[in-house]
C-alpha positions in Angstrom: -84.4 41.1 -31.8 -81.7 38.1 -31.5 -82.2 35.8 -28.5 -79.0 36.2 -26.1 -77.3 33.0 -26.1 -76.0 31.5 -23.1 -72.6 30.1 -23.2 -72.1 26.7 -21.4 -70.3 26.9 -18.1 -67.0 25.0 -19.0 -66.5 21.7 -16.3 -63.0 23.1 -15.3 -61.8 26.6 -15.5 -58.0 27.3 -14.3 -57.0 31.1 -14.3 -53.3 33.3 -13.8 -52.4 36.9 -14.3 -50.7 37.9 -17.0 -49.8 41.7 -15.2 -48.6 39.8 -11.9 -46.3 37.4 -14.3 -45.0 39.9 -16.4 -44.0 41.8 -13.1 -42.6 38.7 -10.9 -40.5 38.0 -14.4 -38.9 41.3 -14.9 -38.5 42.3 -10.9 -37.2 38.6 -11.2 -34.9 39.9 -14.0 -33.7 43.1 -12.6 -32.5 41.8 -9.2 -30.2 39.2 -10.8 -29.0 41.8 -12.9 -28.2 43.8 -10.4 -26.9 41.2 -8.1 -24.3 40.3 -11.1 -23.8 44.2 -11.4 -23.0 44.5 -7.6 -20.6 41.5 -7.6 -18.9 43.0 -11.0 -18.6 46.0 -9.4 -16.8 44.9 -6.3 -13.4 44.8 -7.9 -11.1 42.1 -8.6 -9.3 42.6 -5.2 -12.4 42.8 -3.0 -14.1 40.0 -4.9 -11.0 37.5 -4.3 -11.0 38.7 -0.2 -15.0 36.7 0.0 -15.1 33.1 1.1 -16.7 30.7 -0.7 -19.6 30.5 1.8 -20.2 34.5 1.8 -21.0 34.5 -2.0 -22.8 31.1 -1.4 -25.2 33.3 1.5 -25.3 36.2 -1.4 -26.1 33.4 -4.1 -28.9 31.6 -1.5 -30.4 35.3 -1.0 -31.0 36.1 -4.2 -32.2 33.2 -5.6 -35.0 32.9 -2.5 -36.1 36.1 -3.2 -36.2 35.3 -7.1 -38.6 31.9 -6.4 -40.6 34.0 -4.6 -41.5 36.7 -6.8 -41.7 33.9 -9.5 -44.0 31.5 -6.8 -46.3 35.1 -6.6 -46.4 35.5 -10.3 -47.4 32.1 -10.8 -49.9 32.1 -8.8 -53.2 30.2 -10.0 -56.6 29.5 -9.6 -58.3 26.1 -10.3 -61.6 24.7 -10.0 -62.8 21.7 -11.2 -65.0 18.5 -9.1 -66.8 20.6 -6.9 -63.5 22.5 -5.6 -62.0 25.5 -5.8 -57.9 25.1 -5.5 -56.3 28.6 -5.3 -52.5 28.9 -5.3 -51.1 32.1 -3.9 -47.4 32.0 -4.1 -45.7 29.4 -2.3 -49.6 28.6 -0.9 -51.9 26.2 -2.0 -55.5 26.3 -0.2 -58.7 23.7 -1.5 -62.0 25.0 -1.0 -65.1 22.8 -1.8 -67.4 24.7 -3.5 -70.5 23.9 -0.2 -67.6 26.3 1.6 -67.9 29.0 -1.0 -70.3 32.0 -0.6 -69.3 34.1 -3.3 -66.3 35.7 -5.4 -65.8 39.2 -5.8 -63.5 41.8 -7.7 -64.4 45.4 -6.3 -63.3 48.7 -8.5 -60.3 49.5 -5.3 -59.7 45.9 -5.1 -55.7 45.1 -6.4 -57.1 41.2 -6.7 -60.2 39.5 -5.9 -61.5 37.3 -3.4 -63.4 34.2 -2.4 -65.8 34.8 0.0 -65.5 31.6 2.8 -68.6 30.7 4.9 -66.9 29.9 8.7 -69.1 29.7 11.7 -71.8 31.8 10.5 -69.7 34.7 8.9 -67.8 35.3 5.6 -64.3 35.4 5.6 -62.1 37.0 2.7 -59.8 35.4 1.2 -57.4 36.4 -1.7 -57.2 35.6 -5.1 -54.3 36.5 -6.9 -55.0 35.0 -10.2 -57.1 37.3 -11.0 -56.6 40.8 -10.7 -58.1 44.4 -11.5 -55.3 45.5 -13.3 -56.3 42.7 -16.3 -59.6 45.7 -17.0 -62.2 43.2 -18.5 -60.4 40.3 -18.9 -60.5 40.7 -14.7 -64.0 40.6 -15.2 -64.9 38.4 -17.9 -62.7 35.8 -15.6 -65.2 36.9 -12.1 -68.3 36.3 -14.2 -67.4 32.7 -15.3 -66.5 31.6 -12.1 -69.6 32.9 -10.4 -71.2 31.6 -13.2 -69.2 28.2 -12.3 -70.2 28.4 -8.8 -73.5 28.9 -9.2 -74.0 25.2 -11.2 -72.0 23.4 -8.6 -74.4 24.5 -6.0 -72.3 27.3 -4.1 -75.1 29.9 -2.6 -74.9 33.0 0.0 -78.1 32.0 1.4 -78.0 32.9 5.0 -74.9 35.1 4.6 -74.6 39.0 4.4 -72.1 39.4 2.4 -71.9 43.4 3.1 -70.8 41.9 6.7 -67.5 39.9 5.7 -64.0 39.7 8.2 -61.0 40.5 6.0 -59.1 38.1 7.7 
């Protein structure tokens, strides 16, 4: 019987979703298409009565909600140096790893989580670089970074992490 070799744990690992791109890029997609649909549709004559600064608030509207379904599918997941730097959106949180308990995907769970020691509990927090809907690429992504975890030192020791606050 073959011995199982252990693959080395890589010094920096950086993560995103490839279903939560694809999805922020054609929502992205869609609403500008429709928003150029909409103003085509107005008419010549109703199109001439808006100001400059009504089409400008249309225009600003749009493109917010565009960067932020883009800012969502971009989100990212880094660690590297004994810190975990998750990027959810337009938010960017740094976690040492002495902070970090555990990381968990859960079959139910739309993405998964960091599990945060704070004052003697474990705190949830989301993760939306890496997601169930990626099947075992999901997983194969949650067992590295455990596996990363584990050689900078992160432990659960002292923590029951079947008692954690989701907020």
């Amino acid at each position: 019987m073959p011995a199982v070799t252990e693959q080395k744990v890589p010094d920096r690992l950086s993560y995103t979703s490839a279903p939560a791109l694809m999805t922020s890029v054609v929502a992205s997609a869609v609403l500008l298409s429709l928003a150029l649909y909409g103003w085509w549709a107005l008419g010549p004559g109703i199109r001439a009565q808006v100001t400059i600064a009504q089409a400008g608030t249309l225009l600003f509207f749009v493109l917010v909600m565009i960067g932020v379904m883009l800012s969502v599918g971009y989100s990212r997941l880094w660690a590297q140096d004994g810190v975990v730097t998750v990027r959810n959106g337009p938010f960017v949180r740094r976690y040492p790893v002495s902070e970090i308990a555990g990381f968990r995907l859960r079959p139910g769970d739309a993405w998964s989580s960091l599990l945060i020691k704070d004052d003697g509990d474990l705190k949830r927090k989301p993760v939306l670089a890496v997601q169930f809907l990626e099947g075992e690429r999901g997983q194969r992504k949650v067992r590295e970074l455990r596996r990363w975890l584990v050689e900078q030192g992160a432990t659960s020791q002292g923590y029951d992490a079947n008692r954690v606050d989701d907020n």
